[in-house]
C-alpha positions in Angstrom: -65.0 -38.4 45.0 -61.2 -39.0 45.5 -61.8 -40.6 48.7 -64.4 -42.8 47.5 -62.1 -44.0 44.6 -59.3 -44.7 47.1 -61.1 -46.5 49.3 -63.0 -48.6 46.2 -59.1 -49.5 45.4 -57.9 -50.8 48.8 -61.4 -53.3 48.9 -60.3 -54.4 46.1 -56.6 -54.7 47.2 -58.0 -57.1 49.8 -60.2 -58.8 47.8 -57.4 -59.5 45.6 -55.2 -60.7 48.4 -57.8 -63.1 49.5 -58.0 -64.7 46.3 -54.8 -65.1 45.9 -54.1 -67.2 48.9 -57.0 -69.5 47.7 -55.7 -69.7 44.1 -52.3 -70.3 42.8 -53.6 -69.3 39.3 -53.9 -65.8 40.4 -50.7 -63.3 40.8 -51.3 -59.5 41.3 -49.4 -56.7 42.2 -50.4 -53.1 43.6 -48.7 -49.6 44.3 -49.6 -46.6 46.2 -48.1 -43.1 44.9 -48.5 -39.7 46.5 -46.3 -36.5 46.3 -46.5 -32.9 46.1 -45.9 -30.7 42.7 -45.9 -27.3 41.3 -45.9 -26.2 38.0 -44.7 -22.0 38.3 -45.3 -19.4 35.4 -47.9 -22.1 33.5 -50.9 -24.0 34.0 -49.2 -27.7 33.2 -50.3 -29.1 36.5 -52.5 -26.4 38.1 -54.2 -23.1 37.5 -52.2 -20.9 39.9 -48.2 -21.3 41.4 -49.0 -22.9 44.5 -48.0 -26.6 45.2 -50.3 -29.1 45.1 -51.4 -32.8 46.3 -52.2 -33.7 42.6 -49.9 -36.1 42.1 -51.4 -39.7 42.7 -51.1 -42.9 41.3 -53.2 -46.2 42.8 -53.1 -49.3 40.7 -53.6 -52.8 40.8 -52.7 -55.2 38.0 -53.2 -59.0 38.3 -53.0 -62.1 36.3 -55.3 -65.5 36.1 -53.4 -67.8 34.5 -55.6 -70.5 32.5 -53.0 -73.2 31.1 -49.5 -72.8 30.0 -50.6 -71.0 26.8 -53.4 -68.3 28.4 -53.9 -66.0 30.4 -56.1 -62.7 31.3 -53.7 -60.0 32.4 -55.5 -56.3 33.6 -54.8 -53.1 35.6 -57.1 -50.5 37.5 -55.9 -47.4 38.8 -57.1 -44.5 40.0 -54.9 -41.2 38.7 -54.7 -37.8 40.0 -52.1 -35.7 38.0 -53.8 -32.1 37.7 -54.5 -30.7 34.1 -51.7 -33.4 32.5 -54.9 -35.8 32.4 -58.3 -36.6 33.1 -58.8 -37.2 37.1 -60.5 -40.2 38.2 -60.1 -44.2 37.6 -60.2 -46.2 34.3 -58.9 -49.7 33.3 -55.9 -49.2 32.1 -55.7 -52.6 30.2 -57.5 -56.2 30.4 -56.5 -58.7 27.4 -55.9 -62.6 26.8 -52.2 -62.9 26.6 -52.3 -66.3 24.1 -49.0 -67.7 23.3 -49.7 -69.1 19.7 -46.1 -70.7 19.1 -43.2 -71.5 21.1 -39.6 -72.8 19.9 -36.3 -73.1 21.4 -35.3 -69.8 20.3 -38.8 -68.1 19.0 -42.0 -67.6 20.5 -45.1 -65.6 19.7 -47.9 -63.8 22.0 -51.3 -62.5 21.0 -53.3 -59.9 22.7 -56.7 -59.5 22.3 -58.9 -57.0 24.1 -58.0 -53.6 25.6 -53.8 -54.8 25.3 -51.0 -52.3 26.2 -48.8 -50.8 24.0 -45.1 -51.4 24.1 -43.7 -49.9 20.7 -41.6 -47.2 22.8 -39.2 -47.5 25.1 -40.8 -46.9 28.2 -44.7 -47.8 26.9 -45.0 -50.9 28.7 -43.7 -49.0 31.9 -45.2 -45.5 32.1 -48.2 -46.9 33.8 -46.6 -47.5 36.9 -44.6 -45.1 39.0 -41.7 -47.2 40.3 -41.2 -48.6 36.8 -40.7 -44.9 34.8 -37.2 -43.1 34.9 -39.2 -40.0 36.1 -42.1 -39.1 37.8 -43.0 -36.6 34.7 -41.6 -38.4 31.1 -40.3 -36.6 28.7 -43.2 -35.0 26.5 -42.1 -35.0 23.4 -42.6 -38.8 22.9 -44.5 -39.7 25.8 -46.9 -36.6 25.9 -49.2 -36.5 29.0 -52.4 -35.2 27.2 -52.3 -38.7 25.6 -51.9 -40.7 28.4 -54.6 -43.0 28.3 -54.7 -43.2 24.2 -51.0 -43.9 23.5 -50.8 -46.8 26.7 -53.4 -49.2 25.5 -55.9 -49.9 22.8 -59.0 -51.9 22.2 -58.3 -54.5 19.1 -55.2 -57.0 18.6 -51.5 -57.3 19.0 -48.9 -59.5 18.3 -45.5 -59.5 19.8 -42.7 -62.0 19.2 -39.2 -62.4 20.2 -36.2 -64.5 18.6 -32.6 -65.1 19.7 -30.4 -65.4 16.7 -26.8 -65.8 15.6 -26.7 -62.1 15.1 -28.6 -61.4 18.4 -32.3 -61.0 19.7 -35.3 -59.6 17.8 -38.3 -57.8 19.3 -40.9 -57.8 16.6 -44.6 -55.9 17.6 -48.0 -55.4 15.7 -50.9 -53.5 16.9 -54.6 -52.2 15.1 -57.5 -51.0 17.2 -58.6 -47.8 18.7 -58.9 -46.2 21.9 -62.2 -44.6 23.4 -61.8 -41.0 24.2 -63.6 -39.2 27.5 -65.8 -35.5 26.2 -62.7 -33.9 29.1 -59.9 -35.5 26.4 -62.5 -34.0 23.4 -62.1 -30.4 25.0 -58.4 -30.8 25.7 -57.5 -32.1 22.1 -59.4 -29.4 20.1 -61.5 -26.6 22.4 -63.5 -25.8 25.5 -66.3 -25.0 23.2 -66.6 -28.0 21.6 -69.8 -30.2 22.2 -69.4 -33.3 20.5 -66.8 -36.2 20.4 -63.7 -36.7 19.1 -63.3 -40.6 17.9 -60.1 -42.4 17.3 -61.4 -44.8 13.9 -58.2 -46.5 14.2 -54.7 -46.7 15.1 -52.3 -49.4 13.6 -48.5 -49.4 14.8 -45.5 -51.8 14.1 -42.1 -51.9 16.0 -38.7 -53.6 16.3 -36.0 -54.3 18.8 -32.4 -55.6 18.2 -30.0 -56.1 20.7 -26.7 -57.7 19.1 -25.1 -60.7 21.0 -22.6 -59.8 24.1 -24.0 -56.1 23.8 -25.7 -53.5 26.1 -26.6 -51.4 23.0 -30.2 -51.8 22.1 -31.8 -50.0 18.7 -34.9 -50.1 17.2 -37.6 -48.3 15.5 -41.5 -47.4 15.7 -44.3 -46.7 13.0 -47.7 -44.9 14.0 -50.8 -43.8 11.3 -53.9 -42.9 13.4 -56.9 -41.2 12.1 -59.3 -39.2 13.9 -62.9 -38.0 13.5 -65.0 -35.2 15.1 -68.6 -35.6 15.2 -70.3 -32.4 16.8 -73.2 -31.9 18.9 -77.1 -30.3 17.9 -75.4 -27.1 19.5 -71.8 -26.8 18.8 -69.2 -24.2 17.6 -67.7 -27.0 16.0 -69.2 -28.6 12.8 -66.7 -31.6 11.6 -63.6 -32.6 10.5 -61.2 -35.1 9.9 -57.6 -35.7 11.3 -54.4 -37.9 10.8 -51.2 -38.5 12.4 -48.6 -40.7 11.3 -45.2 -40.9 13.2 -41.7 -42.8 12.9 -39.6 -42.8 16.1 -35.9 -43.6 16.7 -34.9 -45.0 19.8 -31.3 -46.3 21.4 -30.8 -47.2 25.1 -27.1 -48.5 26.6 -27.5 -50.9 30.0 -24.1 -50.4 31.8 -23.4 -52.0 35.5 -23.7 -48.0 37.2 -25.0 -45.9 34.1 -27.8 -45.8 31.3 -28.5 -44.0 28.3 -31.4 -43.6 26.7 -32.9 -41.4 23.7 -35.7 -41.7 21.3 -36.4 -39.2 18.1 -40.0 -38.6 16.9 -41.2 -37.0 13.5 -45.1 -35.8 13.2 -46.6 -35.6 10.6 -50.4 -34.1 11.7 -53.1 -33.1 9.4 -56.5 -31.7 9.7 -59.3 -31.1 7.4 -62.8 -30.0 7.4 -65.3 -27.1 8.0 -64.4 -26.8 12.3 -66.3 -23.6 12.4 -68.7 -21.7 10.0 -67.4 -20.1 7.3 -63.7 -21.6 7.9 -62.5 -24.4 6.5 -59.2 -26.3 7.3 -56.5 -28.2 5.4 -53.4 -27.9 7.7 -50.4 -30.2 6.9 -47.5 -30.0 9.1 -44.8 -32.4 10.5 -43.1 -32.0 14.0 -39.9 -33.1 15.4 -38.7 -33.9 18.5 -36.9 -35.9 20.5 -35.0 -36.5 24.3 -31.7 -37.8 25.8 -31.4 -39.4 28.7 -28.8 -40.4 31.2 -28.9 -42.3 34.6 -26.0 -42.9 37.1 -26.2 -45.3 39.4 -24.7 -43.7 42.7 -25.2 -46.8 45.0 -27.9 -49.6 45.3 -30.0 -47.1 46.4 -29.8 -43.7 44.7 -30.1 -42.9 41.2 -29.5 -39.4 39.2 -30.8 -38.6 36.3 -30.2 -35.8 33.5 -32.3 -34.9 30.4 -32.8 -32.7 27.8 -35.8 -33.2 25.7 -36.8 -31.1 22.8 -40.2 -30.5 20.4 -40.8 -28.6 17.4 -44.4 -28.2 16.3 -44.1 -27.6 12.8 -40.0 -27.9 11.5 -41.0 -25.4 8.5 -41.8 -22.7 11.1 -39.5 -24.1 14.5 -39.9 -20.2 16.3 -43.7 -20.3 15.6 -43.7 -17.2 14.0 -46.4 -18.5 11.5 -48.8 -19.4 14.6 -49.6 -15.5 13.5 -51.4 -16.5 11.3 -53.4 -18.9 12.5 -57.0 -18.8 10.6 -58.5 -19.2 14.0 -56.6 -16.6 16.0 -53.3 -15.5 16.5 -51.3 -17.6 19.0 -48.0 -16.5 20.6 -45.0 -17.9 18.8 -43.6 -20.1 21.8 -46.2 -22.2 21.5 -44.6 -23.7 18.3 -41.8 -25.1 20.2 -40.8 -26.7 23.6 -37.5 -27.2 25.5 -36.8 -29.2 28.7 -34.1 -29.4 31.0 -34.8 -32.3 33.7 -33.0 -32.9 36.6 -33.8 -35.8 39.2 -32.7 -37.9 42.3 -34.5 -41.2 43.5 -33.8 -42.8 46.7 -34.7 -46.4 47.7 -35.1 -46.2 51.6 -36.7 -49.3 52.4 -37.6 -52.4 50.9 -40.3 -51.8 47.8 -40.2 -47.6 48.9 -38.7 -45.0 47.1 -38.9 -41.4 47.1 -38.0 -39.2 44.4 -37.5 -35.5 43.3 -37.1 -33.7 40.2 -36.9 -30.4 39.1 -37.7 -29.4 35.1 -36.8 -25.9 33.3 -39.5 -25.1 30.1 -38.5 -22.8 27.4 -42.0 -22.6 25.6 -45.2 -24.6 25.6 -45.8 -26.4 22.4 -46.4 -29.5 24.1 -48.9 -28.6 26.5 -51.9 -28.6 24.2 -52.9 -28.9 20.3 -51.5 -26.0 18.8 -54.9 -25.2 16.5 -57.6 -23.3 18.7 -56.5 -20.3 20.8 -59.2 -21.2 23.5 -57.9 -24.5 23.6 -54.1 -23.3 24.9 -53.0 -24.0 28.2 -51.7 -20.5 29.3 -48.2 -20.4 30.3 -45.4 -17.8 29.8 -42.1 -18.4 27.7 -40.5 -19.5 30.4 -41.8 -21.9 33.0 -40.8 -24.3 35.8 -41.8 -27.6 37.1 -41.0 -29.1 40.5 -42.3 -32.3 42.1 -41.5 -35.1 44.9 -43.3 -38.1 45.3 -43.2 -41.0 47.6 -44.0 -44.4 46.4 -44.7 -47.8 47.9 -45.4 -50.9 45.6 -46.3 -54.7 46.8 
């Protein structure tokens, strides 16, 4: 199957390129990403210590340009990450970029189809490996289990950008919804559950202001999704309702041989409904979290990087002693919380090549899975380690 895929993405590589030499409408872009990885002392990446190939990334993203006001922008990769995410290809985004109004210092884009989300800091880039800080992001914001749902959505967005007296604005709007696979059902809630987990909606707004003569950049994100489960003839599970709604912090600094960046989440998660006979749920919790992040630029080719990134599943109980009492099974306290150390080196050795390493320290596991079903945990022990190393090529 992984061969197959590969090969389907370098036909269409070619196709592509053949296509683009007979139309000047048409730009694309690919990359190629392949390293080894080990997740030790928990089942992040794999099910045992051992390092492994799964770590690939294959993508192609193009643009037909129309007229000066639309176009039709789209990606297709094929991923390959282990238990972080579903295996296998998917279209990662394919939307009519419209540019409704354009003024000397204002302009305004809409997006309509399955359009990407850019309301974090690195949402419009975690999709492609030479673009990211890191091969692995930190999870508190950018939280691998969500991959697919929190880079793109089917619906609308609008995104618009002003230079001012006071300095530029970023203003973004999203609603839609993202279709879930049954492997994200069983990750999200349990490996017993039958049925489908639907997203009914999710409706985000952002802004970005970077004051005049300034590397400082701040803004701020708003998220309300709501969830529903709809179970099989034969399921464990019987239904229920869920809702998240999140505010998010971020700062970033652009000097000439260093960068910061950090970005602050709060959670707040509910559930309700009868999940399994004779129990019924009303859980209402809010997590925090959050990372800092710095980069130093050693030479035009090497880069470092530092981070410490932090998660609390529920800020009432931050040592998880109340996951005891779970009505559906005790879980083990670290599982309320998760601590990451990250360190990192990437090194540009040819022209549009890079290989980079990194090396992450866990102190619990509260951001490996939803913290609600014991058979839905992904077993690791209080402490755990992640290393990987991946080449990249990109054209």
């Amino acid at each position: 199957m992984k061969r197959l895929a590969v090969t389907g993405c370098v036909s269409l590589f070619i196709m592509l390129a053949s296509c683009a030499q007979a139309n000047d409408n048409l730009s694309w872009h690919g990359f190629l990403a392949q390293g080894l990885t080990r997740s030790q002392d928990s089942a992040f990446i794999t099910d045992d210590n051992t390092f492994s190939r799964e770590l690939t990334e294959i993508g192609i993203n193009a643009t037909y340009t129309f007229n000066s006001s639309v176009s039709l922008a789209g990606q297709l990769v094929y991923l390959d990450g282990g238990n972080r995410y579903r295996q296998g290809s998917r279209v990662d985004y394919l939307f009519v970029d419209w540019r409704v109004a354009q003024y000397f210092d204002w302009q305004m884009n809409l997006h309509i189809g399955r359009y990407k989300n850019r309301h974090w800091l690195y949402s419009a880039t975690q999709d492609v490996p030479q673009t990211r800080p890191s091969i692995i992001l930190p999870q508190s914001l950018y939280y691998d289990g969500n991959r697919d749902m929190a880079l793109s959505s089917d619906g609308i967005a609008l995104q618009s950008t002003k230079v001012g007296d006071s300095g530029s604005w970023e203003v973004r709007w999203s609603l839609g919804r993202s279709p879930l696979a049954k492997e994200e059902t069983k990750k999200f809630l349990s490996p017993l559950a039958q049925g489908r987990v639907k997203q009914d909606l999710v409706h985000q707004f952002s802004t970005y202001w970077q004051p005049n003569f300034s590397q400082w950049q701040v803004g701020v994100s708003l998220l309300q999704s709501d969830f529903t489960y709809k179970p099989a003839e034969q399921d464990i599970l019987l239904n229920g309702t869920s809702a998240i709604d999140r505010l998010t912090l971020a700062v970033r600094y652009d000097s000439e041989n260093w960068e910061f960046s950090s970005e602050l989440l709060r959670d707040r998660l509910r559930y309700k409904g009868d999940f399994t006979e004779g129990v019924t749920l009303d859980i209402d919790k809010t997590g925090e979290g959050g990372y800092a992040q710095f980069r130093y630029f050693l030479s035009d080719s090497i880069t470092g990087l530092v981070r410490i990134d932090t998660y609390d599943v529920d800020r009432q109980d931050r040592d998880g002693a109340l996951l005891d009492l779970n009505p559906l099974g005790p879980i083990p306290r670290y599982y309320g919380f998760m601590d990451t150390a990250t360190f990192g080196v990437s090194w540009d050795f040819a022209k549009q090549m890079r290989l980079s390493g990194e090396y992450s320290r866990n102190r619990g596991a509260g951001r490996l899975s939803t913290v609600l079903f014991p058979n839905s945990l992904i077993q690791a022990e209080p402490y755990w380690n992640t290393w990987s190393v991946q080449f990249m090529y990109w054209f």
